[in-house]
MARMIVO-934855 format. One record per residue (C-alpha): residue number from 1; chain; x, y, z. Coordinates in nm, 3 decimals. Example, Ala and Ser with C-alpha at 12.3 -4.5 7.8 and 13.67 -1.06 7.14 Angstrom:
+-----+-------+---------+---------+---------+
:  nr : kette :       x :       y :       z :
+-----+-------+---------+---------+---------+
:   1 :     A :   1.230 :  -0.450 :   0.780 :
:   2 :     A :   1.367 :  -0.106 :   0.714 :
+-----+-------+---------+---------+---------+
//
This chain:
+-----+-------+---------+---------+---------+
:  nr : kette :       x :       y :       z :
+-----+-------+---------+---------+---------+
:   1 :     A :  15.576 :  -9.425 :  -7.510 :
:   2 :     A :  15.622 :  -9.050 :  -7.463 :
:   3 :     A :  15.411 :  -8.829 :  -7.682 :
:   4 :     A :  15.400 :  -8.454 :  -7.576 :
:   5 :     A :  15.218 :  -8.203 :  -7.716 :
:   6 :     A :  15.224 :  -7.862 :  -7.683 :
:   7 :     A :  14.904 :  -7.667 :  -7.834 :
:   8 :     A :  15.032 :  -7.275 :  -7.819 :
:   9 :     A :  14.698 :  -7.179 :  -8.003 :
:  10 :     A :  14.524 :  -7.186 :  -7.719 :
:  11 :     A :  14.202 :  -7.307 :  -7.934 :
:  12 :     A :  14.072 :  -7.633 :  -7.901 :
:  13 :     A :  13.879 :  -7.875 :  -8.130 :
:  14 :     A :  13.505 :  -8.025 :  -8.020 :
:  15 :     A :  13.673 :  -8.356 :  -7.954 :
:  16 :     A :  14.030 :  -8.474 :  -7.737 :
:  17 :     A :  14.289 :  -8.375 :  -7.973 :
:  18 :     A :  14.572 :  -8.498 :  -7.732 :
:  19 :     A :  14.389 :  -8.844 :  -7.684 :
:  20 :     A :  14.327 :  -8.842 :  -8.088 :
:  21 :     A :  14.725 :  -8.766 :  -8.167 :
:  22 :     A :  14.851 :  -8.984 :  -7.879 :
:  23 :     A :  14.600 :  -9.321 :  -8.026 :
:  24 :     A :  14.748 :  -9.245 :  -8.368 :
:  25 :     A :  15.113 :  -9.174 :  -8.302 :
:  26 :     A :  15.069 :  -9.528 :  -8.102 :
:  27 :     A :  14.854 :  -9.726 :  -8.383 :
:  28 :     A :  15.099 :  -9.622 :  -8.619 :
:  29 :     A :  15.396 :  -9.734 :  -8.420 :
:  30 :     A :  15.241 : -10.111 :  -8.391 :
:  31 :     A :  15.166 : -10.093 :  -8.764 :
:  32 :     A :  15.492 : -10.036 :  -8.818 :
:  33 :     A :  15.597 : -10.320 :  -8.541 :
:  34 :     A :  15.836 : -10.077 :  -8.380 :
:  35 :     A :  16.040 : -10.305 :  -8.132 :
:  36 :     A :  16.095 :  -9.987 :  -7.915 :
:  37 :     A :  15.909 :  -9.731 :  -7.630 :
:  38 :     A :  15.910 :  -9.424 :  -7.853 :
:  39 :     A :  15.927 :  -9.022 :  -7.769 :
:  40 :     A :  15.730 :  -8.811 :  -8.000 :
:  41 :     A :  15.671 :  -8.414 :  -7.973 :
:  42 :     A :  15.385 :  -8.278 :  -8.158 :
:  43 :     A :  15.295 :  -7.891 :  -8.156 :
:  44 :     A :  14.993 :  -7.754 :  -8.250 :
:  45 :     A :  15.048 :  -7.428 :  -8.383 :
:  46 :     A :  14.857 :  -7.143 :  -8.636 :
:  47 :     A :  14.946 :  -7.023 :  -8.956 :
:  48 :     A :  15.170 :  -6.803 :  -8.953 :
:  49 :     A :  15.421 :  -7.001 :  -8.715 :
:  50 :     A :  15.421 :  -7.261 :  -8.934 :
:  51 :     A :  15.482 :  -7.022 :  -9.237 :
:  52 :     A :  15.774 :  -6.954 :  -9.039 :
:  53 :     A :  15.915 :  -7.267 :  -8.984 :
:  54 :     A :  15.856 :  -7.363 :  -9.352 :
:  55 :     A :  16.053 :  -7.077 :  -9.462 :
:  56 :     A :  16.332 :  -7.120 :  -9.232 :
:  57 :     A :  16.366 :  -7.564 :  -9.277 :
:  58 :     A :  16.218 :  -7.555 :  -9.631 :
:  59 :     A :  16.290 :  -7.237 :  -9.787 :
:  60 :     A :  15.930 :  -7.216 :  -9.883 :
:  61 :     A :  15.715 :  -6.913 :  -9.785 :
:  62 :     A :  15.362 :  -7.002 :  -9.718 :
:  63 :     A :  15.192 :  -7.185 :  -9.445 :
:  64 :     A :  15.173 :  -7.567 :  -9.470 :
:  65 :     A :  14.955 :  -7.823 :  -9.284 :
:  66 :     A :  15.225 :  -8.064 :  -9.148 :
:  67 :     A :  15.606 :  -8.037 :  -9.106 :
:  68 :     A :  15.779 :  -8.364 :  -9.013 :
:  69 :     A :  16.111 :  -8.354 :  -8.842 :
:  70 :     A :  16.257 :  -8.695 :  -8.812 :
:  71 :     A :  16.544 :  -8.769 :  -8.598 :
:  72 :     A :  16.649 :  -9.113 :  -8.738 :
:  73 :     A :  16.747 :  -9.183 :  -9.058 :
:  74 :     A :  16.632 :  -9.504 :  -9.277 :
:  75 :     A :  16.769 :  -9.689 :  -9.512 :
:  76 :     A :  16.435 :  -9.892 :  -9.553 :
:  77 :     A :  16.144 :  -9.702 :  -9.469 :
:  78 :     A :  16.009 :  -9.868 :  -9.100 :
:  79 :     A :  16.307 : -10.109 :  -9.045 :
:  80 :     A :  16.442 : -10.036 :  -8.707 :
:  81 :     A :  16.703 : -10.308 :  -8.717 :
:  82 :     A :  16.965 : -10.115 :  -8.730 :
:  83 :     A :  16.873 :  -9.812 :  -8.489 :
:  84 :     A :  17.103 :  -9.944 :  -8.179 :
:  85 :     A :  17.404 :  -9.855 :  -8.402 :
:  86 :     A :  17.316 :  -9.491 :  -8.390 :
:  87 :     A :  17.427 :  -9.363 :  -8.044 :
:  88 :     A :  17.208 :  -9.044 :  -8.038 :
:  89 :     A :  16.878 :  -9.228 :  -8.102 :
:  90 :     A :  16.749 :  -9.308 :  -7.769 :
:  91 :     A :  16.696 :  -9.067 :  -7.493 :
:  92 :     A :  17.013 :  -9.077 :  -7.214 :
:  93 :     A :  16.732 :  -8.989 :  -6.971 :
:  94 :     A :  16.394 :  -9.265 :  -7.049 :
:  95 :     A :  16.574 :  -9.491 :  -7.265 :
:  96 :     A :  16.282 :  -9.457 :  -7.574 :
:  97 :     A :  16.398 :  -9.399 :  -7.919 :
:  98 :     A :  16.367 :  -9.067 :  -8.019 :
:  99 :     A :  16.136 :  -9.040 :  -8.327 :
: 100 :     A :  16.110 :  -8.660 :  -8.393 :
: 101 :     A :  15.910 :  -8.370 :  -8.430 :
: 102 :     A :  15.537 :  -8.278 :  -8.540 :
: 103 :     A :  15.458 :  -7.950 :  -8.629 :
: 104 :     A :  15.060 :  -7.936 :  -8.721 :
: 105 :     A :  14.887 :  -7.634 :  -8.802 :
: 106 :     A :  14.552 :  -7.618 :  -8.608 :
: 107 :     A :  14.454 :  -7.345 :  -8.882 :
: 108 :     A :  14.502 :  -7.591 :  -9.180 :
: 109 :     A :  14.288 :  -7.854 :  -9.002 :
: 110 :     A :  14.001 :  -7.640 :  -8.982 :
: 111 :     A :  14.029 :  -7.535 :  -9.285 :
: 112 :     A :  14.074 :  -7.866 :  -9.480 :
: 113 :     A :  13.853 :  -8.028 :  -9.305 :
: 114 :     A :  13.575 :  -7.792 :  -9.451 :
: 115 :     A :  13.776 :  -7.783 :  -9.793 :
: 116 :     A :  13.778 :  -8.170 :  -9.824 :
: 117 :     A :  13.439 :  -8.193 :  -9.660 :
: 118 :     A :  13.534 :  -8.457 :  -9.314 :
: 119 :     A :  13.537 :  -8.368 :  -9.008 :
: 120 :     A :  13.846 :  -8.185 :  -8.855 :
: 121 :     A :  13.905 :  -8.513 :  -8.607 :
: 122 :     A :  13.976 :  -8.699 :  -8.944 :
: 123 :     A :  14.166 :  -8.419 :  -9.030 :
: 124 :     A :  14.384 :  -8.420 :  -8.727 :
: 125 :     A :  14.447 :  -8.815 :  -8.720 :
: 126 :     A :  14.543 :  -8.790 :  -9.138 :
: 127 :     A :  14.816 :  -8.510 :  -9.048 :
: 128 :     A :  14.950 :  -8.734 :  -8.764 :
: 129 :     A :  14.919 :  -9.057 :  -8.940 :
: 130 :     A :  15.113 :  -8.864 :  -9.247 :
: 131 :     A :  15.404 :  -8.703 :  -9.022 :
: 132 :     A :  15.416 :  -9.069 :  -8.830 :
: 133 :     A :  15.509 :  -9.232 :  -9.130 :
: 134 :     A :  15.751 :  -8.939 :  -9.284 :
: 135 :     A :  15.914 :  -8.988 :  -8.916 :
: 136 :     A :  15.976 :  -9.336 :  -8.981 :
: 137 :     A :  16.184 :  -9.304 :  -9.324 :
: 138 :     A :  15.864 :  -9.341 :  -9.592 :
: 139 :     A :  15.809 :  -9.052 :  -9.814 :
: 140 :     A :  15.526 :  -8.959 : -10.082 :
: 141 :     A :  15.666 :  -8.969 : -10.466 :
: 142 :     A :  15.823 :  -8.722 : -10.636 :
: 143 :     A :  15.630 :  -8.450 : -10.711 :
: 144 :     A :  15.570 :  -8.487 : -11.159 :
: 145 :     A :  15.692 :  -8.864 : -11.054 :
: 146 :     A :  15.535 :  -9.123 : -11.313 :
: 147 :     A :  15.356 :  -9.253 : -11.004 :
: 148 :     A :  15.203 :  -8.948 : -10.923 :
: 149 :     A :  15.132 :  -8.894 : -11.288 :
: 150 :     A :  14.999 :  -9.277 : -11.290 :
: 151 :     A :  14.811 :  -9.205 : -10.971 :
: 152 :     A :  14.948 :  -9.513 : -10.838 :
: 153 :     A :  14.984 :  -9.480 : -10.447 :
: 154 :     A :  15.283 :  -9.494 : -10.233 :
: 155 :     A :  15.348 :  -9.769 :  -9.995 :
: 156 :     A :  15.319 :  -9.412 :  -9.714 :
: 157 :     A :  14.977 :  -9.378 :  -9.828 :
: 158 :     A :  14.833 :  -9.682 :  -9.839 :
: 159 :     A :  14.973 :  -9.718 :  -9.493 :
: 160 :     A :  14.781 :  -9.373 :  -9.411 :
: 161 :     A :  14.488 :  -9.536 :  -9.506 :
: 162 :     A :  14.478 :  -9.870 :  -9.369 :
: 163 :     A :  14.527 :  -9.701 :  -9.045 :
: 164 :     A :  14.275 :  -9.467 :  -9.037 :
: 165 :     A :  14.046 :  -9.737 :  -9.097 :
: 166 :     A :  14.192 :  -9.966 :  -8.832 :
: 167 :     A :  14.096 :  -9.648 :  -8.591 :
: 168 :     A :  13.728 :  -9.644 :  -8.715 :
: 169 :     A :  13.821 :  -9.291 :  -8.864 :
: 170 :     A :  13.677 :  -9.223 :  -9.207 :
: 171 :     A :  13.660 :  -8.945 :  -9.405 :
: 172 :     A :  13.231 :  -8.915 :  -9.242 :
: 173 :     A :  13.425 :  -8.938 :  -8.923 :
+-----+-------+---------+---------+---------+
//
């Protein structure tokens, strides 16, 4: 498994952010039973590059938390059986599927984390866990969905959660 990660902020968190992102990106691989070495990039980046990159993917002009870019396409959320047919999803160079991209705003993690009132570790491992799963086909429901409206939660996060917890990382984490 490749993860990189690239943290142009130059700020750092009071824990290992690069061993946090690399156990999750792997613990939500294996929940996910992924028969394949995967490459993952994740940047950590501030505000207003991620503003940026919202406007420019999403067409939406503010700063987000998370921006997933997936490189494989699903017809079932976490089946990989049929990823050998697509020629352009494993690297020429390692071999490992290529997953996609991460974008995570260091700013929104701080200030979450004190919004929501958890630590910014738990923070950090949600935003992965979140972007792992949108990279592997699952998706949250449609925003004024009856399941949103219902509450009910989507198969993506109850996944979330159950991971979290496999990693010992609560929200008093």
């Amino acid at each position: 498994m490749t993860v990189t990660i690239e943290n142009e902020t130059g700020k750092t968190f009071d824990f290992d952010e690069e061993a946090l992102i690399r156990q999750v990106v792997e613990a939500a691989l294996d929940s996910e039973n992924c028969p394949y070495e995967a490459e993952v990039d994740v940047l950590l980046t501030d505000d207003a590059s991620i503003k940026e990159l919202n406007r420019e993917h999403r067409g939406i002009d503010r700063a987000t938390d998370v921006l997933s870019f997936p490189m494989l396409s699903f017809e079932t959320p976490g089946d990989f059986s049929k990823t050998e047919e697509d020629p352009d999803a494993f690297s020429p160079e390692s071999g490992e599927l290529l997953l996609g991209d991460i974008v995570i705003s260091a700013d929104k993690v701080r200030e979450q984390a004190a919004l929501y009132g958890h630590s910014e570790k738990r923070e950090l491992a949600f935003l992965v866990a979140h972007s792992m799963y949108h990279l592997m086909g699952y998706d949250h429901p449609e925003h004024g969905s009856k399941e949103e409206a219902e509450g009910v939660k989507s198969p993506m996060e109850t996944k979330q959660e159950a991971l979290l917890q496999s990693l010992g990382i609560s929200r008093e984490t």
